[in-house]
C-alpha positions as a Markdown table, in Angstrom:
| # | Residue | x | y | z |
|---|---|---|---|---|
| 1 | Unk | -45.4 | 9.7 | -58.1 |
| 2 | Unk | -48.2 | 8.2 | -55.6 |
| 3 | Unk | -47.2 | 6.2 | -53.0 |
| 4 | Unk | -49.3 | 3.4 | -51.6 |
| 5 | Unk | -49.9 | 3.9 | -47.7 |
| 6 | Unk | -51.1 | 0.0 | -46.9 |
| 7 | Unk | -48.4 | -2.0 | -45.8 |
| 8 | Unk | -47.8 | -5.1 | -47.6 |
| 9 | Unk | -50.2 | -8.1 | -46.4 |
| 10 | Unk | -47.5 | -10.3 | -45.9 |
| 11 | Unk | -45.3 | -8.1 | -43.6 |
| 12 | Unk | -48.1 | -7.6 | -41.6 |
| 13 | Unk | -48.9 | -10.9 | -40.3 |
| 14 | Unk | -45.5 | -11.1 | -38.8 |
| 15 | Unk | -45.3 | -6.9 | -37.3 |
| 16 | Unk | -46.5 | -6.5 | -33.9 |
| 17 | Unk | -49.8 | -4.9 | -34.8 |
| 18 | Unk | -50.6 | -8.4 | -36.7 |
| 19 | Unk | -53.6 | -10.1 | -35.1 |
| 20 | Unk | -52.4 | -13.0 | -33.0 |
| 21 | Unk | -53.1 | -16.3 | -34.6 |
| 22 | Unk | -53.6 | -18.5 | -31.2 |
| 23 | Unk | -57.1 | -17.0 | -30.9 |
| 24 | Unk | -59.5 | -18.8 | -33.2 |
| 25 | Unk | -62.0 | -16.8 | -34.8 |
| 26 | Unk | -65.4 | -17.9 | -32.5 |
| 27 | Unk | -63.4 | -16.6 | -29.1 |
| 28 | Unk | -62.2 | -13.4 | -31.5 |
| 29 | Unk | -65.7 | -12.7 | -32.2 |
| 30 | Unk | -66.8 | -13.0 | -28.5 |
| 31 | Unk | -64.5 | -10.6 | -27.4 |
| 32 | Unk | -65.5 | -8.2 | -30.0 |
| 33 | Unk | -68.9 | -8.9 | -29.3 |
| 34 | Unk | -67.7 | -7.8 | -25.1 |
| 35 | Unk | -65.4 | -5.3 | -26.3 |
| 36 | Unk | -68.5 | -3.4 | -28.2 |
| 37 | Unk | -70.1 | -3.6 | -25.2 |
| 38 | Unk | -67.8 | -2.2 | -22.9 |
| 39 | Unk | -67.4 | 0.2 | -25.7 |
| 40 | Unk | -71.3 | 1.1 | -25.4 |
| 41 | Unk | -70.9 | 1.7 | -21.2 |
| 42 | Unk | -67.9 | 3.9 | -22.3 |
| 43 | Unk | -70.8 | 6.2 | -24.3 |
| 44 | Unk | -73.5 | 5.4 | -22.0 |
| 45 | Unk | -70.7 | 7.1 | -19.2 |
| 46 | Unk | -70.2 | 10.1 | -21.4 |
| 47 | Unk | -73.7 | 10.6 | -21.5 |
| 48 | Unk | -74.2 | 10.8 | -18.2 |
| 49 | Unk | -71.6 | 13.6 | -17.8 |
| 50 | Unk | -73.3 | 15.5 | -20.2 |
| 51 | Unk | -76.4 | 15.1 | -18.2 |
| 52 | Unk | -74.2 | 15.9 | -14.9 |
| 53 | Unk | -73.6 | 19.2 | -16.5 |
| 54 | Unk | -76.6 | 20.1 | -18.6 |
| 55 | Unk | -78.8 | 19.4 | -15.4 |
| 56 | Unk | -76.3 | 21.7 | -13.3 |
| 57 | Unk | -76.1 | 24.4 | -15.9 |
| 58 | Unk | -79.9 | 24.6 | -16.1 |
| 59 | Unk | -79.9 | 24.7 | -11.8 |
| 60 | Unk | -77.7 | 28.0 | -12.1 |
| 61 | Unk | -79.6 | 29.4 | -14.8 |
| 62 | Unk | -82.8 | 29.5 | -12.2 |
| 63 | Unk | -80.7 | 31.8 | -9.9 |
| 64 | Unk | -81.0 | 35.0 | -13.2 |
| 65 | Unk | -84.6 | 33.6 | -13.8 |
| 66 | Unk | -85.7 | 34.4 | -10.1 |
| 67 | Unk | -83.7 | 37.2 | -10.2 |
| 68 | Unk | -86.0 | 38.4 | -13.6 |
| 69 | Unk | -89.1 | 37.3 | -12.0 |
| 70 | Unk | -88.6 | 39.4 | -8.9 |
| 71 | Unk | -87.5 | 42.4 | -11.0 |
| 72 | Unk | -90.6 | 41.6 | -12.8 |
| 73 | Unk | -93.2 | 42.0 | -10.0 |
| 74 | Unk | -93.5 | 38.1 | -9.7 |
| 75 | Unk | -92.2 | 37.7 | -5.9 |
| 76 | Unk | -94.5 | 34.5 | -5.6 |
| 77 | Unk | -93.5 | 32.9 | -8.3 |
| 78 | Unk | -90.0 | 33.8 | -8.1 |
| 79 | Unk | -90.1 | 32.2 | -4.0 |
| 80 | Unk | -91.8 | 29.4 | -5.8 |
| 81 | Unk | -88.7 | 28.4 | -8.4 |
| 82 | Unk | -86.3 | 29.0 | -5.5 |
| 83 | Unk | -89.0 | 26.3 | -3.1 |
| 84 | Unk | -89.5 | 23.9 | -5.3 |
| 85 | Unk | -86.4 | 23.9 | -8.5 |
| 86 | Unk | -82.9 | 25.0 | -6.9 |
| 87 | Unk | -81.1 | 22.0 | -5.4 |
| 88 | Unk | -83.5 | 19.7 | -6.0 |
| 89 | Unk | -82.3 | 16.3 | -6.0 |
| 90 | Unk | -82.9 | 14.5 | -8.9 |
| 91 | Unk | -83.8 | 11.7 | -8.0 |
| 92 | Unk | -84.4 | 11.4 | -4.1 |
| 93 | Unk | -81.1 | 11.8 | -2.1 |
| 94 | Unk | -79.1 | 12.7 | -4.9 |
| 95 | Unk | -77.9 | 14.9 | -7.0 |
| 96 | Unk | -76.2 | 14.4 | -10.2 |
| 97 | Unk | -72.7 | 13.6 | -9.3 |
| 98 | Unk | -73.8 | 11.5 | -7.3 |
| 99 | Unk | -75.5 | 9.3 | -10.0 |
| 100 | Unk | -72.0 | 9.3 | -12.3 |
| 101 | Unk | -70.1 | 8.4 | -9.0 |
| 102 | Unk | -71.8 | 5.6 | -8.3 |
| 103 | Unk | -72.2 | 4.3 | -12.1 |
| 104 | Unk | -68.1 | 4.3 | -12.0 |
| 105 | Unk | -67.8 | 3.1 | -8.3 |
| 106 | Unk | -70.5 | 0.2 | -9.4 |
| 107 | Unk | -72.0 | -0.9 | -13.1 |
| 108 | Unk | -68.7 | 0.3 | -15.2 |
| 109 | Unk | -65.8 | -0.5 | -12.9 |
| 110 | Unk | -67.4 | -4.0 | -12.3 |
| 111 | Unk | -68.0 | -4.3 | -16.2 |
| 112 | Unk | -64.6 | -2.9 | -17.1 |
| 113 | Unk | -62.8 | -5.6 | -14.5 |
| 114 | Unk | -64.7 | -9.0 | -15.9 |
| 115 | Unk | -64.3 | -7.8 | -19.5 |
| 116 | Unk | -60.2 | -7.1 | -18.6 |
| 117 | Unk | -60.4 | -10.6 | -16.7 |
| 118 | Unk | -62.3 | -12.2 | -19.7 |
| 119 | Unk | -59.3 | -10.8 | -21.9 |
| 120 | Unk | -56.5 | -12.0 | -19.9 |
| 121 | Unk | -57.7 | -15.3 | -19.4 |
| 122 | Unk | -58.5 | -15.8 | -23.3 |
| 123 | Unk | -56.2 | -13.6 | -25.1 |
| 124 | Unk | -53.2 | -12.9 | -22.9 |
| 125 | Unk | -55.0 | -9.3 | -22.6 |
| 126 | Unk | -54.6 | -8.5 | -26.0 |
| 127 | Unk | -57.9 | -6.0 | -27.2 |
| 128 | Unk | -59.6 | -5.4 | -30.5 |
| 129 | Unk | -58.7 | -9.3 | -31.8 |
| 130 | Unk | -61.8 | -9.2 | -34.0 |
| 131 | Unk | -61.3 | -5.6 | -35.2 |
| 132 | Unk | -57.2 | -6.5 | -36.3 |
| 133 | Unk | -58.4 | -9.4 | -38.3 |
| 134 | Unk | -60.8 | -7.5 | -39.9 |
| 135 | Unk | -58.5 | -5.0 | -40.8 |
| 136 | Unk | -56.0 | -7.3 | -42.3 |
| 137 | Unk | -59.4 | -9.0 | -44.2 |
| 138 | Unk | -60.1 | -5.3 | -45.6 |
| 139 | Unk | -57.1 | -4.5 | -46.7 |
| 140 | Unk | -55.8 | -7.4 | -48.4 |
């Protein structure tokens, strides 16, 4: 015996997941179109962890590779890595964190706020408008 998993199309359109019909479909599109957006800060966010990390991780690693190049007979160039590479600020007067901070503190909480404002106004806050519909389109 199999048993079909998709709701029935007509149920749908009344349950609570049903994409609202008092949105038309230009305005549903728009918001997808800033939803994706958001969406693509949300990555662009991550990605800056990962090079929060990465760039700290490779900072400790110089502490063992001065280590090797004293126990190597390099002296010089092990003073050099710890002179020039260990806590260096990545970009002038600032370090990593720093950077992430101020991306949240500025660019994404400012983004985040006009696209939730954008919502509100023209969908009562309801998100992913544009993604129900085509949903329901794909599985009917």
């Amino acid at each position: 015996m199999t048993h079909d998993v998709r709701p029935d199309p007509a149920s749908s359109r009344t349950s609570p997941d049903a994409p609202p019909r008092d949105v038309d479909d230009a305005t549903a599109e728009a918001l997808g179109k800033l939803s994706e957006a958001l969406e693509t800060t949300e990555r662009a966010r991550g990605h800056l962890y990962s090079f929060h990390q990465l760039t700290g991780h490779a900072d400790l690693q110089l502490d063992e590779a001065v280590e090797l190049l004293r126990a190597a007979g390099h002296p010089e160039m092990a003073d050099l890595v710890t002179r020039e590479l260990i806590g260096l600020d990545v970009i002038p007067g600032h370090w990593t964190f720093q950077i992430v901070e101020e991306y949240e503190d500025g660019y994404h909480d400012v983004f985040t706020g006009v696209e939730r404002r954008v919502r509100e106004r023209l969908a009562g806050g309801r998100r992913h408008i544009h993604e129900a519909r085509m949903k329901e389109r794909r599985q009917n």
